[in-house]
N, C-alpha and C positions, 0 to 999 in steps of 0.2 A: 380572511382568505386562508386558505388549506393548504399547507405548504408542500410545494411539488413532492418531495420526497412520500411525503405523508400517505399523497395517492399511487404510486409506484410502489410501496412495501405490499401493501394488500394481494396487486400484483405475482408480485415476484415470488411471496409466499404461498400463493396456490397453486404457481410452479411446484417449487419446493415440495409441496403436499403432493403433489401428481405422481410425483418423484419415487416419495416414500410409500405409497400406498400401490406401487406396481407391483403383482403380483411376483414372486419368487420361483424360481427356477424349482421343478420337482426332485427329490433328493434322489442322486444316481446307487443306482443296484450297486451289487455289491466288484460285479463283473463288467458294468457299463465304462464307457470312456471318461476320461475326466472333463468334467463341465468346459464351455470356455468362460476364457478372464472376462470379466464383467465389463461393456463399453466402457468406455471414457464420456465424461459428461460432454454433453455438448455446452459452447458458451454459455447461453443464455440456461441453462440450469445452474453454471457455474456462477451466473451472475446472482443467481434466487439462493443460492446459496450463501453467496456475500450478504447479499441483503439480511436473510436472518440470520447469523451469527454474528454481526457487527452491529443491529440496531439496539441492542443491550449497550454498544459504548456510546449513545447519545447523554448517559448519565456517564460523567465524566469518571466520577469517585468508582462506576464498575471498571471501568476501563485500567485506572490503578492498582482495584483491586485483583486482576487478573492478570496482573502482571509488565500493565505499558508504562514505561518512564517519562513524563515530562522531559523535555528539555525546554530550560531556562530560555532562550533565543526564539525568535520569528525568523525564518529562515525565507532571503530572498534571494531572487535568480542571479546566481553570482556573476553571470556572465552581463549584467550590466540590462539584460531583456525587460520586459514587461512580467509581472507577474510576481506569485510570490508560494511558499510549500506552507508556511504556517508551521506551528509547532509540531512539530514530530515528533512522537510515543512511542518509543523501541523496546521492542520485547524482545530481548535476543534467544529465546527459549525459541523463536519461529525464526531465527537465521536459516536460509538455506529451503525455506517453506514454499512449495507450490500448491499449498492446499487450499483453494479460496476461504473455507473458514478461519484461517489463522493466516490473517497479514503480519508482515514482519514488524509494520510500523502503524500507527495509526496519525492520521493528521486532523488539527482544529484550529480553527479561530480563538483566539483568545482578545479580552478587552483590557488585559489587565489589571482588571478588577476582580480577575476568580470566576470569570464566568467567560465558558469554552462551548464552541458548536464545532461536533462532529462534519468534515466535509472529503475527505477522503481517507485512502489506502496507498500504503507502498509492501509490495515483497521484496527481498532482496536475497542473489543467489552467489555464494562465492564462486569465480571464476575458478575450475579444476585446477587450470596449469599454470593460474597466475599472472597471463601473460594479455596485452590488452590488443595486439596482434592478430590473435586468434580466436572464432568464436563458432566452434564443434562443439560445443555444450549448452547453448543460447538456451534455456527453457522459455517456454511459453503459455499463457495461462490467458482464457476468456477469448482466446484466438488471435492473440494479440503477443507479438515476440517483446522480450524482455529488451530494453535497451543497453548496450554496453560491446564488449564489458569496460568498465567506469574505472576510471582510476580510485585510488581512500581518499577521502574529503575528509579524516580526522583520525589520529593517533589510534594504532589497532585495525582499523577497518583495511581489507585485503580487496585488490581486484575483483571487481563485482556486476555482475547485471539488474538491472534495477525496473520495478513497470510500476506507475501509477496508476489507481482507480480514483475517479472523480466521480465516486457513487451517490455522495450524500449533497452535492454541491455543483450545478452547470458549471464547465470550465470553454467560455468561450473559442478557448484554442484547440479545445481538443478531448475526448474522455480520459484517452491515455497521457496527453500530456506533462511532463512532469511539472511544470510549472501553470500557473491557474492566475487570469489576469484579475480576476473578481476576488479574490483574497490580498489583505493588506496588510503590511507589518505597522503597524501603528509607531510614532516616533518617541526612539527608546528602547524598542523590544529588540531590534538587531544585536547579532554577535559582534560587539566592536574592534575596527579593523586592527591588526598589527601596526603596532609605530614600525617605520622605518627608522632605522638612525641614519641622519644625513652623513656625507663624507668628510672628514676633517679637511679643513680649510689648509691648503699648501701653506708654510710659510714665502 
């Protein structure tokens, strides 16, 4: 069987091509007006765009080599939900990035055995003012508003908005999503929780 993705690249790639082969604006006299700023892509170019710059990290080793970090952990829905993100690949060189070719994060499967399938994307945008109150600077990407803004989930990370793509993998709940019920952290791959230390016992 042909794996969905497989028939959707072809797709989205002759988007892409549509794209690049639109004729160019004639160069302005030397007296003429300044051209206008170039549209904004609509979604779905922005989606043909995702598609061809991220199907190079279905080989895991390009993905490394271009910059995405493993992290050690399978990361599941903290809030106790259904679902789960899978390993997350941070390039922080695309913190702050709305450009569908350069996700901030890449997500996979892994078996723990060294063998990873590409199934989504995260961007992620610092919040300006920091404040989780406020949200005058939401960006938004594929027509779809960024969620947050998010409080840090780990040492270093700052007030943020955050939006998943679930390009490479159906996510029952949702495209955007951030969490994906068909992805499973296998047992053992979890960040293991904080001991509490219990209360001294009164005399």
């Amino acid at each position: 069987m042909v794996p969905r993705h497989a028939k959707l690249v072809p797709l989205a790639l002759a988007a892409a091509a549509t794209l690049a082969a639109a004729p160019s604006a004639p160069a302005a006299h030397a007296h003429a007006p300044a051209p206008a700023p170039a549209p904004r892509l609509i979604p779905a170019a922005q989606l043909a765009l995702a598609y061809k710059a991220t199907a190079k990290y279905h080989r895991h080793a390009a993905a490394v080599a271009a910059g995405y970090v493993p992290d050690k952990y399978c990361v599941v829905n903290p809030s106790g939900g259904t679902g789960a993100l899978g390993y997350p690949h941070f390039n922080h060189a695309y913190d702050g990035s709305v450009d569908p070719a350069k996700p901030t994060a890449l997500l996979y499967e892994g078996d723990g055995a060294g063998h990873w399938r590409l199934v989504g994307l995260e961007w992620m945008v610092v919040d300006r003012d920091g404040r989780e109150d406020t949200d005058d600077d939401r960006p938004s990407l594929f027509g779809e508003p960024f969620r947050g803004p998010l409080p840090a989930r780990y040492k270093g990370q700052k007030v943020h908005y955050s939006l998943h793509l679930w390009l490479w993998k159906d996510n029952p709940a949702g495209r955007f999503e951030p969490f994906n019920p068909s992805v499973v952290c296998l047992p053992g791959t979890t960040r293991p929780r904080p001991v509490v230390p219990k209360p001294a016992a009164t005399p």
